[in-house]
Structure formats: C-alpha cells, structure tokens
C-alpha positions as CSV (number, residue, x, y, z in Angstrom):
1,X,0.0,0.0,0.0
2,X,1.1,3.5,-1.1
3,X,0.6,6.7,0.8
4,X,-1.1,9.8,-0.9
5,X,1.1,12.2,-1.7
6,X,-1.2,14.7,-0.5
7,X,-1.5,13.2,2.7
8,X,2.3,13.1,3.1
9,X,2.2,16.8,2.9
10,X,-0.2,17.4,5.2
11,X,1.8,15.4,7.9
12,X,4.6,17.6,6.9
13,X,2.6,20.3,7.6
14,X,1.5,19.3,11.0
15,X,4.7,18.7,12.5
16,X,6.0,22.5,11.4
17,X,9.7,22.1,14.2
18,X,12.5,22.1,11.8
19,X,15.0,19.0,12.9
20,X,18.1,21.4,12.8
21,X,16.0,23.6,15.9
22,X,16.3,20.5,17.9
23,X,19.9,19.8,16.9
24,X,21.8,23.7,17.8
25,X,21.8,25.9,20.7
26,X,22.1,29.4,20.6
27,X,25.5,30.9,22.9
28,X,22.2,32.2,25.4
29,X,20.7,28.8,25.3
30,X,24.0,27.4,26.3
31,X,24.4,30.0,28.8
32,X,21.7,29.6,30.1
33,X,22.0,25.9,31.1
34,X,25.1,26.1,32.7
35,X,24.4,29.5,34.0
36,X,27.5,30.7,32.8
37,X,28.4,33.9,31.0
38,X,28.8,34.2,27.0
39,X,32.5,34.9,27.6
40,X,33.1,31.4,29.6
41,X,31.2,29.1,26.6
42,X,33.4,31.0,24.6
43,X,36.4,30.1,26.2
44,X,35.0,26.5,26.6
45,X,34.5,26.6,22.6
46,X,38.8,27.5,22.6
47,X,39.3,25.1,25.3
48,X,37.5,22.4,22.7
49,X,35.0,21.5,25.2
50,X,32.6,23.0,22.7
51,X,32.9,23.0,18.6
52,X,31.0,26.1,16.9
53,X,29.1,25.3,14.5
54,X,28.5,28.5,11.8
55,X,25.3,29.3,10.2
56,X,25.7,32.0,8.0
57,X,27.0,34.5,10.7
58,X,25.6,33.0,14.0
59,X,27.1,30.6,16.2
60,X,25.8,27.5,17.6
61,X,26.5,24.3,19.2
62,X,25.2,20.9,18.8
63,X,22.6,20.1,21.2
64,X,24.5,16.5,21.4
65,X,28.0,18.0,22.4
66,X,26.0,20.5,25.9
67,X,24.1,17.5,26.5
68,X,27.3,15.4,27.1
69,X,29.1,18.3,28.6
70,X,26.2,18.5,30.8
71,X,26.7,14.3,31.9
72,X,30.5,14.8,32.7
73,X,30.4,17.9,34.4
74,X,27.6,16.1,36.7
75,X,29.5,13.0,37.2
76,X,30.7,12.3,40.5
C-alpha cells in the first residue's frame, strides 16, 4: 500500500519544528544551562570543550556536544 502524496504533505505540515531547531543551541541557550556567562562558553568553545558550529553568521553548538558536557560535568 502506497501513501497519498497529498497526505504526506499534510503530515509535513502538522509537524511545522524544523530537525536542525532540535539539533543547535544558541550561545544564550548554552548560557543559560550552565548558567555561565557568554565569555566562559566561549572560552569553553577555545578550550575544545565545545565546537562552533556557523550558520551564516551566527554561532551554535550541537545540542549533542551541551548535553554530554552537561553528563560529565555532573559525574561524581
């Protein structure tokens, strides 16, 4: 059985969250996590705790990466 393609667009269009919004953090979503300022993620970012990732010209990082950072920094 085959779906309508009609009806695949109208599931597209339910579901209107863009993958890549659940993937990247803003810096003040990152900041706000940790509750740290902009100027400490960005040494983080130097320090290679955290890779920039460039989107046009914003800055993000992967939701993965502050998640993870997140479980060590929380390990005992």
């Amino acid at each position: 059985m085959t779906a309508d393609p009609d009806d695949l667009l109208e599931s597209d269009q339910q579901d209107p969250a863009p993958e890549s919004q659940s993937l990247l953090m803003t810096v003040r979503e990152v900041c706000g996590l940790f509750s740290k300022t902009r100027r400490t993620i960005e040494n983080w970012a130097r320090q290679g705790l955290l890779h920039k990732v460039r989107v046009g010209g914003s800055v993000f990082f992967r939701r993965s990466e502050v998640m993870a950072l997140i479980e060590e920094r929380n390990a005992p």
